[in-house]
N, C-alpha and C positions, 0 to 999 in steps of 0.2 A: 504494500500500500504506500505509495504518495504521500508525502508529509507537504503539508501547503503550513508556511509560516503566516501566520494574520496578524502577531505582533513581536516586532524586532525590537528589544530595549537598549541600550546600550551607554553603559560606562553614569547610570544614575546614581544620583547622589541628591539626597536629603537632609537637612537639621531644622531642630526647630529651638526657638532659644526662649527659655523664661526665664525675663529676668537678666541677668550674667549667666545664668549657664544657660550656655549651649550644647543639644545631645545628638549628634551623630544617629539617625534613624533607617537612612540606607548608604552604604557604604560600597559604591564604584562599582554598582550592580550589572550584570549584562543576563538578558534570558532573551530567548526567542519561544513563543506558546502557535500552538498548531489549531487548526480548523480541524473540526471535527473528533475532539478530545473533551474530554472533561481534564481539568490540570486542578490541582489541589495547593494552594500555599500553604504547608502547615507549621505548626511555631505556637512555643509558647507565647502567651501575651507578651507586647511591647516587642516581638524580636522582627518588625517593621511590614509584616503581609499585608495590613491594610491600607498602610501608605503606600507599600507600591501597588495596591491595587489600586487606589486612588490616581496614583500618575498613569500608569496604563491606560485608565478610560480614560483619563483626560480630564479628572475631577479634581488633582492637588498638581502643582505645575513643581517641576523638580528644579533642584539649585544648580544641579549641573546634569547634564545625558541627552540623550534623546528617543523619544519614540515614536516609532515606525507602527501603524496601523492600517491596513489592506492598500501598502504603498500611499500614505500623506505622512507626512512628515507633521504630527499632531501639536506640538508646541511651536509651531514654527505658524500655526492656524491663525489668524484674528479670533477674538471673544464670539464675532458670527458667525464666523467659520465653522470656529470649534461647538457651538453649539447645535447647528445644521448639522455636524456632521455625528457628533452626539445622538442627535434624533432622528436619522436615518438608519444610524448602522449600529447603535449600540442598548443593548437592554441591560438594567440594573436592579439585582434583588440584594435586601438592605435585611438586618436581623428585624426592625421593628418595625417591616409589613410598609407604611407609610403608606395607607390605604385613606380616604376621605370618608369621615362620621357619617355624614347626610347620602351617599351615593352607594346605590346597592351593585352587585359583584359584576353585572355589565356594564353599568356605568362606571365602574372603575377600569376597566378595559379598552370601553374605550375612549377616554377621555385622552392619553397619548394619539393616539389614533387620530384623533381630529386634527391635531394639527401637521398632519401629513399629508390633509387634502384628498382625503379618502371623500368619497360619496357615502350619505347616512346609509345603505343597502350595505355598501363594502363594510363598512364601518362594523355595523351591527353584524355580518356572517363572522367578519372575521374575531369579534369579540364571543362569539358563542362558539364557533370554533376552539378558540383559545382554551376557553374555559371546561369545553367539553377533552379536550384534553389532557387536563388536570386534574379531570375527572369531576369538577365541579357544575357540571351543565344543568341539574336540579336543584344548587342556591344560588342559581343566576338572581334572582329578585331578592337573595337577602344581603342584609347591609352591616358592616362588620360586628356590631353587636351583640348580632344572631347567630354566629359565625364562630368556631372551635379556632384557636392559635396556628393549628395545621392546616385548617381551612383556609384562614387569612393570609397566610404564605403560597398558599397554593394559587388566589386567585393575584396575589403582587407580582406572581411566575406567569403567571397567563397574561397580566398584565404588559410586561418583558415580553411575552414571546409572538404576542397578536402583531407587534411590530415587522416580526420577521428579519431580526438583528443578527447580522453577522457574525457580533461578538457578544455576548452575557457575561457579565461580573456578577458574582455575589459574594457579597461581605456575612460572614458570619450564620448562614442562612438557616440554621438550623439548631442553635446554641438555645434558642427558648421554645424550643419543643419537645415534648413526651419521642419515646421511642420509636413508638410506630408511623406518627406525626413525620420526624426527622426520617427516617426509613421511606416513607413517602415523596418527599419534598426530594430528597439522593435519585432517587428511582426518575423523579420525573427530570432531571439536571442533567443526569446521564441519557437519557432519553434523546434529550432534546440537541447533544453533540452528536451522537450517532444516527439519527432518524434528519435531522436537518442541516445536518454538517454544519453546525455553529462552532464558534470557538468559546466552553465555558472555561472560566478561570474564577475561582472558589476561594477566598481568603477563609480560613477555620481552623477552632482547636479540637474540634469533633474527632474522635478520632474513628466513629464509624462511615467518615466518610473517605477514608484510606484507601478501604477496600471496593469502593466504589469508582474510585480516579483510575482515570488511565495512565496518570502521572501526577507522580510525587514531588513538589517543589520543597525541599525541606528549609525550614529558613531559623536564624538566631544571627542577633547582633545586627541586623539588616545586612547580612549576606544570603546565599546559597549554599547551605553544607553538603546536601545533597540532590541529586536528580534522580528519580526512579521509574522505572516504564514498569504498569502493570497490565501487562495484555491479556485484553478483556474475549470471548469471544462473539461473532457475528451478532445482531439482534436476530433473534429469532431461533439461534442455534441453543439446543440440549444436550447435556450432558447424560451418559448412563451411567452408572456403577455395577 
């Protein structure tokens, strides 16, 4: 199989200073992450995955590096740029849902939707699609309230994916959910690299989500300690014993 790289980083570097001290966060980092993977940054807290996943999308701008996304040179963007290009090509699922009180699980789908100049028809399949994929196509009408913790994840994933985004970030996505919950939300991440050939990149300390990546970014100190490929096989393929 083809490896297509969808983002190049290269030679990044972050601090952030409170105060007088200054703390080194990523340190002269270089990775490249592939299409159609799920990639896993894992690390204990502070050892820097969610700032670089932050610079990756293109959400925290680095002190020094740069990154390469489906060939644009992402910091190099204008603030319109970068945000057009944000909302074309990139989907973001966050630990704490950031879902809207008042709007029920369609309307939270598609509310990105709209401003891509979709037709209300497109708009509306493509958010019930979404969500029937997440398995939530039966509380399309309820509004997060009504809604289990795993639910609300599940419809901020459909949210992300009704886009049809090149690349998916998720930060932490699964750190405030029960077992099964989290078991769910892995299933559907992995899913959506190998069934749409997305590029997912997973910032978490979850450690059941290890087993689920097709690759290990191991991080501390905001480097890369290690790199690990875990080859998954085909969707659809069974194993016997």
């Amino acid at each position: 199989m083809v490896e297509h790289v969808a983002i190049r980083g290269r030679g990044i570097g972050k601090s952030f200073t409170v105060g007088k001290v200054s703390t080194r966060v990523i340190d002269e980092l270089s990775v490249d992450v592939a299409s159609g993977e799920l990639t896993l940054l894992s690390g204990p807290s502070g050892c820097g995955k969610s700032t670089l996943l932050a610079i990756l999308s293109g959400l925290e701008r680095p002190d020094a590096g740069s990154v390469e996304a489906l060939g644009e040179q992402v910091w190099l963007l204008d603030r319109k740029a970068l945000q057009r290009f944000r909302l074309h090509h990139i989907g973001f699922v966050f630990q704490g849902f950031n879902l809207f009180p008042a709007l029920n699980s369609v309307e939270q789908v598609e509310l990105p939707l709209s401003y891509l100049g979709l037709g209300a028809e497109e708009t509306r399949r493509r958010a019930w699609a979404a969500l029937d994929e997440v398995g939530l196509a039966h509380r399309r009408h309820m509004r997060p309230a009504e809604l289990s913790g795993g639910e609300k994840q599940r419809v901020a994933i459909a949210r992300a994916l009704a886009k049809r985004p090149q690349l998916l970030f998720a930060d932490e996505p699964t750190s405030a959910l029960d077992s099964v919950s989290g078991q769910t939300v892995i299933d559907i991440l992995h899913r959506a690299a190998r069934v749409h050939g997305t590029m997912v990149l997973c910032a978490s300390h979850d450690p059941r989500l290890i087993a689920h990546a097709d690759r290990v970014l191991r991080m501390e100190d905001g480097r890369v300690l290690a790199d690990e490929h875990h080859p998954h096989p085909p969707m659809g393929a069974h194993t016997t014993s």
